[in-house]
C-alpha positions in Angstrom: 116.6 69.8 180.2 118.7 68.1 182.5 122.1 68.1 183.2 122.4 64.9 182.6 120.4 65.1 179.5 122.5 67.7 178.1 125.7 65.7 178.8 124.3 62.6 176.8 123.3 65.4 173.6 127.1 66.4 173.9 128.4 62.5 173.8 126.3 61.8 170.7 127.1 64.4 168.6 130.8 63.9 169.4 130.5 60.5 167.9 129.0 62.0 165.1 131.8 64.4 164.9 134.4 61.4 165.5 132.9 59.7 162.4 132.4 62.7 159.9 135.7 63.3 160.6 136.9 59.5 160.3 134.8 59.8 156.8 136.4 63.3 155.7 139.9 61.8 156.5 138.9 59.0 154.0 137.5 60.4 151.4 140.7 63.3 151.5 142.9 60.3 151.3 141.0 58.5 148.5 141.1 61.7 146.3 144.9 62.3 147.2 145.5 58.7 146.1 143.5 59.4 142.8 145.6 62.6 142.2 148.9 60.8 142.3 147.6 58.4 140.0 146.4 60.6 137.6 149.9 63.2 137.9 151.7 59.6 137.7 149.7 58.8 135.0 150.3 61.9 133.1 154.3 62.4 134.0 155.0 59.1 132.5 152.7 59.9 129.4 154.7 63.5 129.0 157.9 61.8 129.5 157.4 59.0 126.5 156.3 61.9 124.5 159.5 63.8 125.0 161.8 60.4 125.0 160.0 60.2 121.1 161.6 63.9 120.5 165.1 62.7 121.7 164.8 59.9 119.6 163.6 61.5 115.9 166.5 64.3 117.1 169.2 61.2 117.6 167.9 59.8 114.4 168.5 62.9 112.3 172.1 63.2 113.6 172.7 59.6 113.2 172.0 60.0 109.5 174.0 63.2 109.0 176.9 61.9 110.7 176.6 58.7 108.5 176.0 60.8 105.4 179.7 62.6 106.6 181.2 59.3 107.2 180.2 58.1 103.5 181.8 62.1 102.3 185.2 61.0 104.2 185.8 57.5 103.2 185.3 59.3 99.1 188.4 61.6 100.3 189.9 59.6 102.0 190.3 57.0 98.7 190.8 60.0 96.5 193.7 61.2 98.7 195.3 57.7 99.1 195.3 57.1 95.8 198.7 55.9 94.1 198.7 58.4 91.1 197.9 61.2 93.9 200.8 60.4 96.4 203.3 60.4 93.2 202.0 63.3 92.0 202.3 65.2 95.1 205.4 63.8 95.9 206.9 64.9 92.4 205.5 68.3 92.8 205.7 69.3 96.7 208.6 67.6 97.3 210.8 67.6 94.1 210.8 63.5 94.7 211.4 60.9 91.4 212.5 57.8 90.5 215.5 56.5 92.1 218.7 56.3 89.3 220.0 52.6 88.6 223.2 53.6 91.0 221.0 55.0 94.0 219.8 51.8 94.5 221.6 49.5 97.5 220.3 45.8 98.2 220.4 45.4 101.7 221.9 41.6 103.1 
C-alpha cells in the first residue's frame, strides 16, 4: 500500500472514531438523564411516604394533647368551683363571713 493509501485508511476510521464517540457521548447522556429521573422519581416517592409518618405521628399527639386539654378544663371547673374556694378559704386560711359591724359602705 501506498502512502497515500494508508493516509486515507487513517482519515476514515477517525471519522468512524469521531462518530462512535459522538454516539457513546449520547447514549451516556440519555442514560444519565434516565437515572435522575428515576432517583428523582424515587426521592419524591420516599419523601411523601415519610411526610405520611410525620403526619399519623402529629395526629396521635394532636389527640393526646386534646384528650389533656378536655382533663384540664374538668379541674379546672372543679377547682373554681364556689363551694371549693369557701371551703378552702375557711379551712387554709381560717377566713368566714364578715360580722354585721365589719362591714363599711364605701361613698
Amino acid at each position: 500500500m501506498s502512502v497515500a493509501a494508508e493516509i486515507k485508511v487513517s482519515q476514515s476510521d477517525r471519522v468512524i472514531l469521531k462518530g462512535g464517540l459522538r454516539d457513546f457521548a449520547f447514549a451516556l447522556l440519555v442514560m444519565v438523564l434516565v437515572g435522575c429521573a428515576i432517583f428523582a422519581t424515587v426521592w419524591r416517592r420516599v419523601a411523601f411516604i415519610e411526610m405520611g409518618y410525620e403526619i399519623r405521628r402529629l395526629e396521635k399527639v394532636e389527640s393526646v394533647l386534646l384528650h389533656l386539654q378536655h382533663e384540664m378544663e374538668i379541674e379546672k371547673a372543679m377547682l373554681s368551683s364556689p363551694e371549693r374556694i369557701e371551703m378552702v378559704a375557711q379551712d387554709k386560711f381560717g377566713l368566714r363571713e364578715p360580722e354585721p359591724g365589719q362591714i363599711r359602705v364605701l361613698p
